[in-house]
LUMKEMI-95453 format. One record per residue: x, y, z of N, C-alpha, C, O in turn. Coordinates in steps of 0.2 Angstrom, whole numbers, plus 5000, padded with zeros to 4 digits. Example, Ala and Ser with C-alpha at 12.3 -4.5 7.8 and 13.67 -1.06 7.14 Angstrom:
<nodes>
506649725039506249785039506649845039507149835042506449895035506849955036506450005039506750065040
</nodes>
This chain:
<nodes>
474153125161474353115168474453045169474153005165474753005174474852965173474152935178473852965182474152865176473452815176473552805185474152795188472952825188472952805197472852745199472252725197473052705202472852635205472252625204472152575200471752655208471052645207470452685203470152735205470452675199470052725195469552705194469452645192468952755195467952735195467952735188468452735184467152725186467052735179466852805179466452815175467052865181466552925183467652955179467852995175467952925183468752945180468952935174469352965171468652855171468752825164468052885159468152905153467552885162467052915159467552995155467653005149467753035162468253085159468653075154468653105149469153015156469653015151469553005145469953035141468952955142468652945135468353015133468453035128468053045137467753125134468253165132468153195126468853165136469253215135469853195130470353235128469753125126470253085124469753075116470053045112469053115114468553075113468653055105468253005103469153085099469353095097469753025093469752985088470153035099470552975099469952895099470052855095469452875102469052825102468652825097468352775096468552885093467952865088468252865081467852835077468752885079469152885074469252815073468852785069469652785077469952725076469352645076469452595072468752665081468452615081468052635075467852585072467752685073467452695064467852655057467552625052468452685058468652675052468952595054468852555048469152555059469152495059468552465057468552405054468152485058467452455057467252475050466852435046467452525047467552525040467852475036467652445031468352465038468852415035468552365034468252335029468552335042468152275042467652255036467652195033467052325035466352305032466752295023466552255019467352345021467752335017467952285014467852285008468252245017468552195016468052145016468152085013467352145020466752065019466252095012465852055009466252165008466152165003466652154997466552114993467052194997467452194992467952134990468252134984467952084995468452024995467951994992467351994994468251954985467751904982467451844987467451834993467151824984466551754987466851694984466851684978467051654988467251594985466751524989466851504994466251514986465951424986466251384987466851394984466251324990466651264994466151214992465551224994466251164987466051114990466251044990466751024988465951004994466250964993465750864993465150844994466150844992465950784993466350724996466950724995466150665000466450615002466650544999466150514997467050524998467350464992467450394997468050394997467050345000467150305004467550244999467450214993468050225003468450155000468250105003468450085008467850074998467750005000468149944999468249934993468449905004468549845004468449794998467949804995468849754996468849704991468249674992467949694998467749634988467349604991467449524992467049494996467849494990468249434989468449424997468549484999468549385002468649395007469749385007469949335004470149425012470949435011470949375010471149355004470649315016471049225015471049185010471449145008470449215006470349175000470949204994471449174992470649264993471349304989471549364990471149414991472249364990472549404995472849464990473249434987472749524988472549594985473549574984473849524987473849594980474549614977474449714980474949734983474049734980474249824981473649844991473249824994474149894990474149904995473349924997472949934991473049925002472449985003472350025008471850055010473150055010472950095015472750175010472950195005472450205013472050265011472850315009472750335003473350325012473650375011474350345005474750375003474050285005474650274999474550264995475050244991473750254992473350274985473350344985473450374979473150384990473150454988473650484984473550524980474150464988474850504986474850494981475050544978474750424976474950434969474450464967474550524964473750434967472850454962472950534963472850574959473250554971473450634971473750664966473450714965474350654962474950674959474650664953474850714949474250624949473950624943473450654943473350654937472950674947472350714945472550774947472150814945473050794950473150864950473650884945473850944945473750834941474450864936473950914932473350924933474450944928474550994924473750984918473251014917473850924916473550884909472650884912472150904909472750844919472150854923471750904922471150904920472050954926471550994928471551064922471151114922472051044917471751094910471151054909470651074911471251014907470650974905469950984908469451004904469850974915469451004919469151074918468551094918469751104918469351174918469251214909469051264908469451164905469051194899468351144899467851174896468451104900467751044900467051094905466551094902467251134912466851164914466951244913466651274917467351264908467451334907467651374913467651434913467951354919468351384923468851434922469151424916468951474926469351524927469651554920470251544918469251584915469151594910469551674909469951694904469451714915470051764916470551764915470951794911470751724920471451694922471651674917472251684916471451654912471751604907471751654903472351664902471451684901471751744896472251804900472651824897472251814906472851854908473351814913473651854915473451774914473951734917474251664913473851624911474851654913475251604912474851534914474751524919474851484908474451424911474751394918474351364922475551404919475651364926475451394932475451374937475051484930474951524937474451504934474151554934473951454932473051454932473251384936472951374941473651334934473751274936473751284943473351254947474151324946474351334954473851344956473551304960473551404954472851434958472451384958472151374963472251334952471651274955471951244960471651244965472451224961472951174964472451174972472151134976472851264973472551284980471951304981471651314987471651294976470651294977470451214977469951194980470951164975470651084979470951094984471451124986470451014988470551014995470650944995470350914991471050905001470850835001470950815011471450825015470450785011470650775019470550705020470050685017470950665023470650595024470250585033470550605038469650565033469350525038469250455038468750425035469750445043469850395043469250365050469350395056468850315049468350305053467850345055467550335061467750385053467450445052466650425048466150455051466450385044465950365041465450335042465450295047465050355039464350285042464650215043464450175047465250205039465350145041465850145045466250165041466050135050466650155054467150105053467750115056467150035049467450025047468050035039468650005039467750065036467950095032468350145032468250175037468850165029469050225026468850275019468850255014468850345022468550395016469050455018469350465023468850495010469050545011468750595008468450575002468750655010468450715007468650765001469250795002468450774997468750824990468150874992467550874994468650934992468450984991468551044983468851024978468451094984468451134978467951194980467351204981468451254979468251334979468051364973468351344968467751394973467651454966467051494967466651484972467151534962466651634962466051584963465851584969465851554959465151524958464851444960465051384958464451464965464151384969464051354964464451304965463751334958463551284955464251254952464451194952464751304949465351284946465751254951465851194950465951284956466351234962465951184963466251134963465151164963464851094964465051044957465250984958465151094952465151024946466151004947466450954947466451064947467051034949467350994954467850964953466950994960467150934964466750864963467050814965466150874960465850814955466650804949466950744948466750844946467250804941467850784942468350754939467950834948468850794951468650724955469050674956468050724957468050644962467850604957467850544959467650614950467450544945468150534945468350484947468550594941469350594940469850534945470350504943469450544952469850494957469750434957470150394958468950424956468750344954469050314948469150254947469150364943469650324938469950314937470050254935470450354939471050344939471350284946471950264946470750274951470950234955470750174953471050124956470450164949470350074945471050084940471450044940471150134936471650124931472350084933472650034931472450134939473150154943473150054949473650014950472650054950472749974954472849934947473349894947472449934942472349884937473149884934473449824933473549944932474149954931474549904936474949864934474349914944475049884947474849814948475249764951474349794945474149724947474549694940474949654941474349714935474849694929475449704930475749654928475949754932476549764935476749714939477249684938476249704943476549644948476749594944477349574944476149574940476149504936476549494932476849434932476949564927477149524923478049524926478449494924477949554930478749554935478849494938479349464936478449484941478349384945478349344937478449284937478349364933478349304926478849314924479049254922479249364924479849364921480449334924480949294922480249354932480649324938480749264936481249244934480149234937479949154938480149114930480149054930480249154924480649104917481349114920481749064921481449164922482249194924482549124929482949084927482349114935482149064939482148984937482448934939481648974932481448924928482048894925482248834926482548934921482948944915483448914921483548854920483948944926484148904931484148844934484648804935483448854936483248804937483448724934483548674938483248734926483348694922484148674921484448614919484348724923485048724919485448674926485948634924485248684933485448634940485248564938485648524940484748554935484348484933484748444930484948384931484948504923485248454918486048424922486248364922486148484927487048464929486848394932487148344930486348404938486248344944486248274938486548224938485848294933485648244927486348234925486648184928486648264922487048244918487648214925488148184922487648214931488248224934488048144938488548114940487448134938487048054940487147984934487147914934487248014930487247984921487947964924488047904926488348024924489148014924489347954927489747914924489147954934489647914940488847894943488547914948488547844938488047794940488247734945488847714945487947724948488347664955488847694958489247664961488847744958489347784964489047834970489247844975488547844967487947884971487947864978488047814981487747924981487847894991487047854989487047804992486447864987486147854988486047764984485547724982486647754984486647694979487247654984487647614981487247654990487747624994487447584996487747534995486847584998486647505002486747464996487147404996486447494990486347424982486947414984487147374988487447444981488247424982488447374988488647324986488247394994488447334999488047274997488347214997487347274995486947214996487347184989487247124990487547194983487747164979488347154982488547104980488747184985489547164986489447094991489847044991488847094996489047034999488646984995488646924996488247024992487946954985488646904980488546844978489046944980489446924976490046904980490346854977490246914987490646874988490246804992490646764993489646814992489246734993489346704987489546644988489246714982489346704975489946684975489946634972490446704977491346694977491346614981491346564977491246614988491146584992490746504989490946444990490246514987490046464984490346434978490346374976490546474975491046464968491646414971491646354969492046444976492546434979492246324981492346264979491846344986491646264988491346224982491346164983491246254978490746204970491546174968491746124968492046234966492846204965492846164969492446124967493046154974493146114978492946054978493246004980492446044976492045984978492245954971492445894970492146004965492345954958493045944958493145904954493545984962494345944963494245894965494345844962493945874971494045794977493545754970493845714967493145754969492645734964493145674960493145614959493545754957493845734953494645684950494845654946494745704957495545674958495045594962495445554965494545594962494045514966494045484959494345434958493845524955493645494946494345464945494445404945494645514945495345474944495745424946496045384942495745414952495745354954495445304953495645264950494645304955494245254952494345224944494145174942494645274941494545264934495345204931495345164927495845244938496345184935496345124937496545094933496045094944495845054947495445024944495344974946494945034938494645004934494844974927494544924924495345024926495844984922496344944921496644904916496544954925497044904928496644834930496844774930496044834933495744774935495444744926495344684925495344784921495244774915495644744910495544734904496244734914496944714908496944624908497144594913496844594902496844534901497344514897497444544892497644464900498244434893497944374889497644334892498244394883498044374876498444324873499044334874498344274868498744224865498844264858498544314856499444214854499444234847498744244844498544304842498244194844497844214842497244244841496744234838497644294848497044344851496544304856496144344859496544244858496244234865496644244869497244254869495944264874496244274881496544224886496244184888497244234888497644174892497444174898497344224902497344104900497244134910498044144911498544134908497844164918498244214924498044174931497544184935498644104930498644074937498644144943498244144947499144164942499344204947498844244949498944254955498344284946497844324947497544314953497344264955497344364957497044364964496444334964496344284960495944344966494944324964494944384967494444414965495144404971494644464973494744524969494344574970495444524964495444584958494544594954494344644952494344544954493744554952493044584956492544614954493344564963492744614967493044684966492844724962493544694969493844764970493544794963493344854964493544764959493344804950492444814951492244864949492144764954491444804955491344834961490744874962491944834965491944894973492144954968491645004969492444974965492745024962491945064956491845124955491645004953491045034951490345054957490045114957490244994961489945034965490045114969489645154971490745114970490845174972490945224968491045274970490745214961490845274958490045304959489845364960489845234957489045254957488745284963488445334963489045254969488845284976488945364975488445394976489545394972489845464974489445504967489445564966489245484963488645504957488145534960487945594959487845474965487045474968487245524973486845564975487745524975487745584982488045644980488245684984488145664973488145734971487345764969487245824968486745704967486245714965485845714973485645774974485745684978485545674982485845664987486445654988485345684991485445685001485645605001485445554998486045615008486245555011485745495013485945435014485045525015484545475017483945445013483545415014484345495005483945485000483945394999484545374999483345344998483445284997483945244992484245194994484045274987484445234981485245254984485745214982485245304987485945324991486145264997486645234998485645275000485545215005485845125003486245085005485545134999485545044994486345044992486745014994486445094987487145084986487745084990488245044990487545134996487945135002487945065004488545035006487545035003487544975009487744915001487944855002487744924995488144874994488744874993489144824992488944974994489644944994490044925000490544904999489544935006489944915012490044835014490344805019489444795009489544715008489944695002490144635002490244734995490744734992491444744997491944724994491444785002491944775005492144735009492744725010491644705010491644655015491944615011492544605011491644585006491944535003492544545000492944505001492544574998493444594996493844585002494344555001493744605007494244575013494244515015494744495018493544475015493544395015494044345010494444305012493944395001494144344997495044344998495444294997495244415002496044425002496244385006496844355005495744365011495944325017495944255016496344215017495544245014495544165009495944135004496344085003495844185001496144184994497144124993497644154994496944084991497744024991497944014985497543984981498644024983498843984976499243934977499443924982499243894972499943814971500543864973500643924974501043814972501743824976502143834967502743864967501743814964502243824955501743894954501943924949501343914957501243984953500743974948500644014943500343924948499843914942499043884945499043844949498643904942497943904946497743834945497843804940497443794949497343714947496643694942496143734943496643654939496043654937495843684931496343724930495343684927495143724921495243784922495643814926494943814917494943864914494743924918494243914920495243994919495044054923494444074923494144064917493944104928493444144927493744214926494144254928493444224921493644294918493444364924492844344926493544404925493444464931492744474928492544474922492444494934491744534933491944604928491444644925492444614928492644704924492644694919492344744916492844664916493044654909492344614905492444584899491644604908491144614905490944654903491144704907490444674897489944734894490144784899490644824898489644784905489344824907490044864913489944914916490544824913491044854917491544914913491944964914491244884903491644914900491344984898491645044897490744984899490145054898490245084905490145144906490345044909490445094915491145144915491145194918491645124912492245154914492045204908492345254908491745184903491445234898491145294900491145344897490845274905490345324908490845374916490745424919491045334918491745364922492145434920492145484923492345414912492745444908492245484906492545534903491845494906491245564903491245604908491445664908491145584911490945614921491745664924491745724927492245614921493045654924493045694919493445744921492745704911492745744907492545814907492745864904491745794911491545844911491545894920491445954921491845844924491845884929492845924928493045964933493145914923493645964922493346034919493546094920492846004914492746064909492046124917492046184918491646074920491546114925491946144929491746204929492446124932493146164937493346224929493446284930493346204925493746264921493246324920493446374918492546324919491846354918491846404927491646464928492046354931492046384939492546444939492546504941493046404937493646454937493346524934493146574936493446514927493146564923492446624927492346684926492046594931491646624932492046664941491846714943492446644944492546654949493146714950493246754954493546714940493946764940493346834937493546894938492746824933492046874934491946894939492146944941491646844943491546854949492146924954491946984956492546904955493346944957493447004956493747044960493047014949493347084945492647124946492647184947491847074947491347124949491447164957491247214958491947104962491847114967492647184967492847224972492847174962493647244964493247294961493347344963492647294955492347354952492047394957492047454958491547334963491047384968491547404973491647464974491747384975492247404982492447464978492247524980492647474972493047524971492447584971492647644973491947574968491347604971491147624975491147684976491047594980491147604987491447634991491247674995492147634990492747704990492647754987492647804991492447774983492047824979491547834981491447884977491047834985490447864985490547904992490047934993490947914996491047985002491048034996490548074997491548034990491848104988491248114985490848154988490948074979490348064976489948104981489448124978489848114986489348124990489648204991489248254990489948204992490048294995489948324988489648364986490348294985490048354977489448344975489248374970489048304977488148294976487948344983487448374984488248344985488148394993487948464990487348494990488448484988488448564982487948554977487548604977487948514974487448514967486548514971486148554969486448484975485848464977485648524982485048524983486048564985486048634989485748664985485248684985486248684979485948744975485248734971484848774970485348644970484648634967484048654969483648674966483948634977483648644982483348714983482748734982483948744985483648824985483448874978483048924978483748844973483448864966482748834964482348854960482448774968481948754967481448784972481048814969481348804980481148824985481248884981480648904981481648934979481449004975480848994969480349024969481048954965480548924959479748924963479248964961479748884967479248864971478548944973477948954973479248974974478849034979478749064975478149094975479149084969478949134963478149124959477749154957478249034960477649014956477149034960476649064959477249004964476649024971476349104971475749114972476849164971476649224970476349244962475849274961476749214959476349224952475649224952475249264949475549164954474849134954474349184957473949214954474349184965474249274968474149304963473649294960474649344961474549394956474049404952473649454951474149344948473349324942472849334944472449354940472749304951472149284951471949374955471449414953472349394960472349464960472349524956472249574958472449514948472449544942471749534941471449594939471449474941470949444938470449494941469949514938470449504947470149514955469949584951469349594950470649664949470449704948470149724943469749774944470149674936470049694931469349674932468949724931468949614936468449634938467949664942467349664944468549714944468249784948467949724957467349734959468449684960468049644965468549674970468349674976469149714969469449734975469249804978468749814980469749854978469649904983469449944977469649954972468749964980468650034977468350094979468150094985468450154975468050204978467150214975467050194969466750244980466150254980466150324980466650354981465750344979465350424981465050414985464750364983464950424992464750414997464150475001463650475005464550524998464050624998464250644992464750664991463650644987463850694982464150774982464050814986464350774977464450874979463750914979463250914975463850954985463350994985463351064984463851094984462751094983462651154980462951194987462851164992463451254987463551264992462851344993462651374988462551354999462151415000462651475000462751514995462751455005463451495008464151535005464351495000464451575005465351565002465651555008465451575014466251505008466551505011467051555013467151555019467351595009467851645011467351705007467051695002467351765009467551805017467151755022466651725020467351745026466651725030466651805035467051825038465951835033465851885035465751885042466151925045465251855046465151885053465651865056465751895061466151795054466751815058467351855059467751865063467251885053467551965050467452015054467852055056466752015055466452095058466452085063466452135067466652015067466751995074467552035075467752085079467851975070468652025073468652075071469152095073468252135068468252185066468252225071468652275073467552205076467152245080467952235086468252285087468052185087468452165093469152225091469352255096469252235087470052265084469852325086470252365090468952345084468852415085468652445089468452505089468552395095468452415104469352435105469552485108469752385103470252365108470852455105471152495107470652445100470852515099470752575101471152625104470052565099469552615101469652655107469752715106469652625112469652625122470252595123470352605129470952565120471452565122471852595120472452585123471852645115472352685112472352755116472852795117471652775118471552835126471952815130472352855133471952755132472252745138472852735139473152745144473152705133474052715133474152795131474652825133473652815127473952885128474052915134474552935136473552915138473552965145474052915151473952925157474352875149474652825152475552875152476052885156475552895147476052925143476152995147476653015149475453035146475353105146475653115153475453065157476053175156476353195161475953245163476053275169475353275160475053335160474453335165473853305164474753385171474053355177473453395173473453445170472953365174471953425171471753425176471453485176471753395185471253415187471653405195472053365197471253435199471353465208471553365209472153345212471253315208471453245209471853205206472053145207471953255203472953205198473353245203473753215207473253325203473853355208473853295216474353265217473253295219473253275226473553215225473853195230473453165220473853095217474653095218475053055220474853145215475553135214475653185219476153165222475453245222475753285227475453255233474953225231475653265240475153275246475253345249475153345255475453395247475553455248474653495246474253495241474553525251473853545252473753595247474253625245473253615245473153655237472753695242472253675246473053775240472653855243472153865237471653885238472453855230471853885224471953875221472453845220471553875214471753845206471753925203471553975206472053905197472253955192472153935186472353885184471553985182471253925174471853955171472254005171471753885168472253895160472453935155472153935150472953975155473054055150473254005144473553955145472954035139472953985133473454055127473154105125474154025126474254085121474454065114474454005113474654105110474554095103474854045102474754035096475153995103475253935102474753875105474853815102474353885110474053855112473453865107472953815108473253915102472753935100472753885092472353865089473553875092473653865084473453765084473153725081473753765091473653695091473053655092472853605090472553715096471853705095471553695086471153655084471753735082471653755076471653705072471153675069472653675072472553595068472053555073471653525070471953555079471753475080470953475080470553435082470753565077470053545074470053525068469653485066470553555065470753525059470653455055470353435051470953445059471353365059470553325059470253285055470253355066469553315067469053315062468753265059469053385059468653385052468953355045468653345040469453355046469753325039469153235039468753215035469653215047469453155047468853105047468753045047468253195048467553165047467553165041467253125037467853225039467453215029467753165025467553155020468353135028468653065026468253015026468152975021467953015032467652945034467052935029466952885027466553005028466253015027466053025019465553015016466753045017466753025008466952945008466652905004467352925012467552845008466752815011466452785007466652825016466052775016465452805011464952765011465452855008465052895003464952834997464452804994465652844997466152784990465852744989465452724985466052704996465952634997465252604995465152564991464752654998463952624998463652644991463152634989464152704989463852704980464052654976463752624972464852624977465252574973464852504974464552474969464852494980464252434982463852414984463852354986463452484983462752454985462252374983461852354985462552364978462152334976462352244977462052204977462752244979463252184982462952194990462652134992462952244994462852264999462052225001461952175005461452264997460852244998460852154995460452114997461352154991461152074991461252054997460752035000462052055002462152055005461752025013461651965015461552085013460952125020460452085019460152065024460152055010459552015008458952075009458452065013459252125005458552195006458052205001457652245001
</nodes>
């Protein structure tokens, strides 16, 4: 009949009675199962242990590690190689695991099945030291002591291959930064030799060789400059010599008899003879004052006798009278002050002075046309060092940044070393055992009392819920309070149940049926406690 709104326990009590069948069937044999499956499902032990990673002991600033330390990007490799194929045969003949398996299954279906019997979990901050990072290995099997030595031999497995596996990439690193850095080097070299050879090339043209070129350029036309004034002065010098030189010869010309004396020369001036020692002091004068300053004494002295041979030179003109016949009166000429010794060594020594101040003007020359040719070679240098400079712009960029690469590779190389150096003495990141593996008491899988829990829960919910959707269903009024439920039409009488040969047959199966399912229940669980008693009392601990 269908379910009433309100329904006592005295209504529920009926329907489980009359339903009764249905409640004890289903929560027995649920609860069979249950007990079924927490014996008959193998026992698999769990153990496990903790692998804390410890820190480099070296501190980062001093030396800075080449490999990573984050926990999950060691894993992933040290993962991939202790679970490979080679590993865990190894493992499981070392500890005689899975010895069935390996005689009835294919080596890669014994590899899988360990595969899913290890465990790895990382806790990260998790540990006594909460600065660190660890993680956990676990490992399943029939038997506690064997799952304990397997997760003792996969976690040695991890600490080896976790020194191997860094030690490998620290040499990786190394010998890569070395190859780089000859690679680099070789370049390097090969920019040097250019810059080198391209400096050789076009020496004094260099931008950084401009200031030399100006300060020699105006060195050299100061050199021109004085060249030019030193000419000059041995031109006037010169064309003075010459003068003086003929003016002393001519004051030096004596006429001569047949038999070679000297004739006088009424007609002769007298001051021809000063003039002949004005013309030596002045040479002397202009001697002294290419040697010396004007206030120099012996410059002084001469000055002032030629300015008293002058004097007298213009007294003697003014004085100076001849006879009316042209002949000098009286004895014999005084011969010119010139035409003694020392007027004749003077003009001797004249003649040296005009000879050698030509061969200086020609020596001037000579050096002033050097001179000329230094000053068109730098200027032309000069002009040349803008271009010189942009193509040294290019060479000196690439040198730069090929040397700043050079620089950094070598700088990382060094790292590397001393970071190689680091693992090989085991001073960087490693793993510890932190929790050795433990005996497990317990097995992990079945876990029984949470079995018998969902067991029991399945075999309520069935039990007392499967009556109740049935009579939920059922259209079939049983009693005076279902009719008044669904009718309000007042009841005069009941009439019991005429039950006919169909109603007798259905009674029959559904004793039937009852009895089948007791002696079902009651051979498998027969079964069950003969097949397993002995598991069972281990079980119970009886």
């Amino acid at each position: 009949m269908p379910l009433q709104p309100k329904m006592g326990l005295r209504e529920y009590g009926l329907l489980f009675l009359r339903r009764k069948w249905m409640v004890v069937f289903p929560f027995f044999y649920i609860l069979l199962a249950a007990c079924v499956y927490c014996v008959v499902t193998p026992e698999l032990y769990r153990s496990e242990t903790t692998i804390l990673i410890i820190p480099q002991s070296v501190p980062q600033d001093y030396v800075r590690s080449t490999i990573s330390v984050n926990v999950a990007q060691q894993l992933a490799t040290i993962n991939q190689q202790v679970l490979s194929r080679t590993t865990l045969m190894k493992v499981m003949e070392e500890l005689r695991l899975f010895e069935k398996e390996r005689k009835n299954l294919a080596p890669e279906e014994v590899v899988e099945l360990m595969r899913k019997r290890v465990g790895i979990e990382v806790a990260q901050g998790k540990t006594r030291d909460s600065a660190s990072d660890a993680f956990t290995l676990s490992f399943q099997y029939e038997d506690p002591k064997s799952a304990m030595n397997g997760a003792a031999r996969l976690a040695s497995f991890f600490i080896d291959e976790n020194l191997k596996t860094r030690e490998q990439q620290a040499v990786g690193t190394s010998e890569f930064l070395d190859s780089q850095l000859k690679e680099t080097k070789e370049k390097l070299e090969a920019l040097e030799g250019r810059v080198k050879e391209y400096k050789m090339s076009f020496m004094g043209e260099l931008p950084q060789q401009m200031e030399a070129n100006l300060r020699m350029l105006t060195g050299l036309q100061d050199r021109l400059r004085s060249n030019e004034a030193s000419a000059r002065a041995l031109e006037d010098r010169k064309a003075y010599l010459e003068a003086q030189l003929s003016l002393m010869e001519k004051s030096i010309s004596i006429p001569v008899n047949d038999n070679g004396q000297a004739l006088p020369s009424y007609g002769q001036n007298p001051s021809l003879s000063l003039e002949g020692q004005l013309a030596l002091k002045r040479a002397r004068l202009a001697e002294l004052s290419s040697k010396y300053t004007p206030m120099y004494p012996t410059v002084v002295a001469a000055r002032q006798e030629v300015e008293e041979l002058e004097k007298r030179v213009a007294e003697s003109r003014v004085s100076a009278s001849l006879p009316p016949d042209g002949k000098q009166p009286g004895g014999a000429l005084s011969a010119p002050a010139s035409s003694s010794p020392e007027g004749t060594e003077e003009l001797r020594r004249m003649k040296a002075q005009l000879q050698a101040s030509t061969v200086e003007i020609a020596s001037l020359k000579r050096e002033k046309q050097v001179i000329e040719q230094n000053i068109a070679a730098v200027e032309q240098k000069i002009e040349r060092s803008p271009k010189r400079e942009q193509e040294m712009i290019s060479l000196i960029r690439d040198y730069e940044n090929q040397k700043k690469s050079y620089d950094d590779l070598l700088k990382k190389k060094l790292e590397a070393d001393v970071s190689q150096n680091l693992e090989k003495r085991q001073k960087g990141t490693q793993f510890q055992i932190l929790d050795p593996a433990n005996l497990p008491q317990e097995s992990f899988r079945p876990d029984r009392r949470k079995g018998m829990l969902i067991g029991l829960l399945l075999a309520l919910a069935v039990g007392f819920g499967g009556p109740v959707f049935r009579e939920s269903m059922d259209l079939t009024l049983h009693d005076v309070r279902a009719f008044k439920h669904l009718f309000k039409a007042p009841i005069l009488g009941t009439i019991p149940a005429v039950l006919g040969p169909e109603s007798h047959r259905e009674q029959a199966l559904r004793r039937a049926a009852v009895i089948g399912g007791l002696v079902t229940f009651t051979v498998a669980l027969s079964v069950f406690l003969i097949a397993y008693h002995a598991k069972i009392r281990a079980i119970l601990n009886i």
